[in-house]
N, C-alpha and C positions, 0 to 999 in steps of 0.2 A: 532770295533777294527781296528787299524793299523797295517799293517804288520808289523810294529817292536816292535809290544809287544808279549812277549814270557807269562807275564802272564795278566793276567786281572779280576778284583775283583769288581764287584759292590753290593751294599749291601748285604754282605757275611755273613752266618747265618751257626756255626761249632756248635759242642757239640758231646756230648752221646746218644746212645740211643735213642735217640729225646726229648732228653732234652736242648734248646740251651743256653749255656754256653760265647758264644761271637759272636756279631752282629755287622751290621753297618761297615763293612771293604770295604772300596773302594782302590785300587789304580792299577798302571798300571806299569809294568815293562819291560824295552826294554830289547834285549839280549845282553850277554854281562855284564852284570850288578853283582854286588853282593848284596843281600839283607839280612837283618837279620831281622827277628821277634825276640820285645825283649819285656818283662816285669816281673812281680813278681811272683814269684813260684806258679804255679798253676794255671795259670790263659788262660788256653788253647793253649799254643803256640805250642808243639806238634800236640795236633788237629787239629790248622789250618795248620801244613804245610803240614798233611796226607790228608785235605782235597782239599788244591790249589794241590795238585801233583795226585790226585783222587782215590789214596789208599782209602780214605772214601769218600763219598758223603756229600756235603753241605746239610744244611737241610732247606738253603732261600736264595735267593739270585741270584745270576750269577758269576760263576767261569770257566775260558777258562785257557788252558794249552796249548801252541804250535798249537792255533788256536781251538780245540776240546773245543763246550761247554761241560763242563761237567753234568750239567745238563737231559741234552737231547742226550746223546749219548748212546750207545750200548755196550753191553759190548764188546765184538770184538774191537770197534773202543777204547773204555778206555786200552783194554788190549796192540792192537798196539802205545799207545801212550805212556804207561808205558817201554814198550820196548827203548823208546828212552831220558828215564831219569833213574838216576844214584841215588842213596841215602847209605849213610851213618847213620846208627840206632845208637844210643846209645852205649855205650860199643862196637861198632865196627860188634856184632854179625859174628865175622868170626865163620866156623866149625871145633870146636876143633881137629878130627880128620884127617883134612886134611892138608897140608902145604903150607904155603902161596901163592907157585904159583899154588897149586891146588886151593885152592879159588879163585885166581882170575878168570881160566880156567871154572870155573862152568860157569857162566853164557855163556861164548862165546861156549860152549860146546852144551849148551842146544840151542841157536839162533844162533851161524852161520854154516854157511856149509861150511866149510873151512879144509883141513889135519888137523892132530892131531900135526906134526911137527910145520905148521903154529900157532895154536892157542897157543902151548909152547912159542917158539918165540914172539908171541901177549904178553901175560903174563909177561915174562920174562922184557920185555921194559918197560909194565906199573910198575912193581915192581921197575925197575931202575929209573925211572921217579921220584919215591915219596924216593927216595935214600934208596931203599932195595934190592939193587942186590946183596948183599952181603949175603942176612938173605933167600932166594927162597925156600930153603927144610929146613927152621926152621917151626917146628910146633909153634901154638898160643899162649901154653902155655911157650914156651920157651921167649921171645921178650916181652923185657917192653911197659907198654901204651899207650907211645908215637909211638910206632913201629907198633902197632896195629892199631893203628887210619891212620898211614899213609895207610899201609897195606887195611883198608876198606878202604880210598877213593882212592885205586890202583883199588881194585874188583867195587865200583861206576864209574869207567871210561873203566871200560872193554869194554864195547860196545861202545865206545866214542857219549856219549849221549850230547844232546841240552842243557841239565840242570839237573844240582845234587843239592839233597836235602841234608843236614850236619844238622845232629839234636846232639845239645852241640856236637861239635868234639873237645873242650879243655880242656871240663869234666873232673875233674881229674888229670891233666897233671901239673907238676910245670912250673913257670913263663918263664924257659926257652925254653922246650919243646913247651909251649901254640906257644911259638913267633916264632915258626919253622916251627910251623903248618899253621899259618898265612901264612908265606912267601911261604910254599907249594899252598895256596890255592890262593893269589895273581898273585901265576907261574904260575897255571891249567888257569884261567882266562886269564891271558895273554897274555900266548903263545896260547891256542887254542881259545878263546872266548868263552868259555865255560859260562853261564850264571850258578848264586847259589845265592841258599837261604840257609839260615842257619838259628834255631836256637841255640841263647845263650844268654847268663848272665853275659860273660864277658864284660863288659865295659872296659878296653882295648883292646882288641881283636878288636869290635865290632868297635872303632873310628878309630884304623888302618885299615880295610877292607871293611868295607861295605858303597857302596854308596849309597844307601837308609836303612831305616828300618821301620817297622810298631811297635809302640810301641803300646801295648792291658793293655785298663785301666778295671782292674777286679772288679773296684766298681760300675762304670758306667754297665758294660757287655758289650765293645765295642770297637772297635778301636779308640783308643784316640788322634791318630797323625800320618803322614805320613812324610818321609821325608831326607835329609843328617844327619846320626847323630850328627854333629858336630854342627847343625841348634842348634839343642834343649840344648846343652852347654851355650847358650846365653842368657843373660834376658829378661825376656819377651816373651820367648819362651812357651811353652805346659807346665803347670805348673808340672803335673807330671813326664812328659817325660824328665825333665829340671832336676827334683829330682835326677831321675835314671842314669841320663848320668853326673853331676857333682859329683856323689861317688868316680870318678876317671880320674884323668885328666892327658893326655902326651900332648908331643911336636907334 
């Protein structure tokens, strides 16, 4: 590994259980980067991004995160490395009884040692960061979708980690919210260099942001391409991967 890959994947073997569901994933990602794992419903893209980020364990292969093989590490060493990455779950997963800038608050609560005025303050920035300075004592259920999802990738950047994981963050959202989202996660990237993976299934989303992606061919059981998605837009390209990224084409 070089030190400018933040992740690294060589014949990567994810699943259930120990049932393994997709193999054969190699690639390398410097930081900085935006990544998406992309393919057809069901077909382990969730799994793998719980298992590159070491929430679960590979079940073959070799998978490094911020240098840690994951493999052969300890838990101690997995749990300080978990510390220094950010994720975004499905549905947002905020706690409905608490208020936005209390969710964000938890995490820097539980890891730093900082006043209480301080981490309010902490809080309060990252909520204005993702344009919710306005919504801080609005509970979960009060704030639409799109609000929420900013809101969790406010609480993913609480501890301003190396790399956040985004699993579908435009699930759900209509066409304009999705593109807002977008332009939030292009900002986090570019102002701080924040490295992200993401998965999703939008194909617009997905050619506006991300400069690589792994597309996972679920017939095969394997990774079926590595690469810029806009690669795979062209003929002659991954013949599947070529399927999935022509369903929707921008500028």
């Amino acid at each position: 590994m070089t030190t400018q890959d933040i992740l690294v994947s060589e014949g990567l073997a994810v699943g259930h259980g120990g049932n393994v569901i997709m193999t054969s994933i190699d690639f390398r990602l410097a930081p900085g980067r935006i990544l998406a794992i992309v393919g057809p419903s069901g077909c382990g893209k969730s799994t793998l991004m719980r298992s590159l980020s070491g929430l679960d364990l590979p079940l073959g292969g070799r998978s490094e995160v911020l240098g840690l093989d994951l493999a052969v590490a300890t838990a101690t060493e997995r749990e300080g490395t978990l510390r220094r990455l950010g994720f975004l779950f499905q549905g947002s997963a905020l706690f409905s009884s608490l208020t936005l800038r209390e969710n964000v608050e938890l995490p820097m609560r539980e890891f730093l040692r900082a006043p209480r005025r301080e981490i309010r303050a902490l809080a309060e920035y990252k909520l204005a960061l993702v344009g919710l300075a306005d919504a801080m004592d609005k509970m979960p259920a009060e704030i639409s979708g799109g609000m929420a999802k900013r809101a969790g990738i406010a609480r993913a950047m609480a501890l301003d980690p190396d790399l956040i994981f985004l699993d579908e963050p435009s699930a759900g959202l209509d066409p304009l919210t999705s593109g807002r989202l977008d332009e939030l996660i292009l900002k986090l990237r570019d102002t701080f260099g924040t490295t992200i993976v993401l998965v999703s299934h939008e194909v617009p989303s997905i050619l506006r942001i991300a400069d690589f992606c792994v597309y996972l061919d679920p017939d095969a059981g394997r990774m079926g391409a590595y690469g810029p998605p806009r690669d795979f837009l062209a003929a002659g390209s991954h013949a599947k991967a070529h399927a999935f990224f022509s369903q929707a084409r921008i500028s």
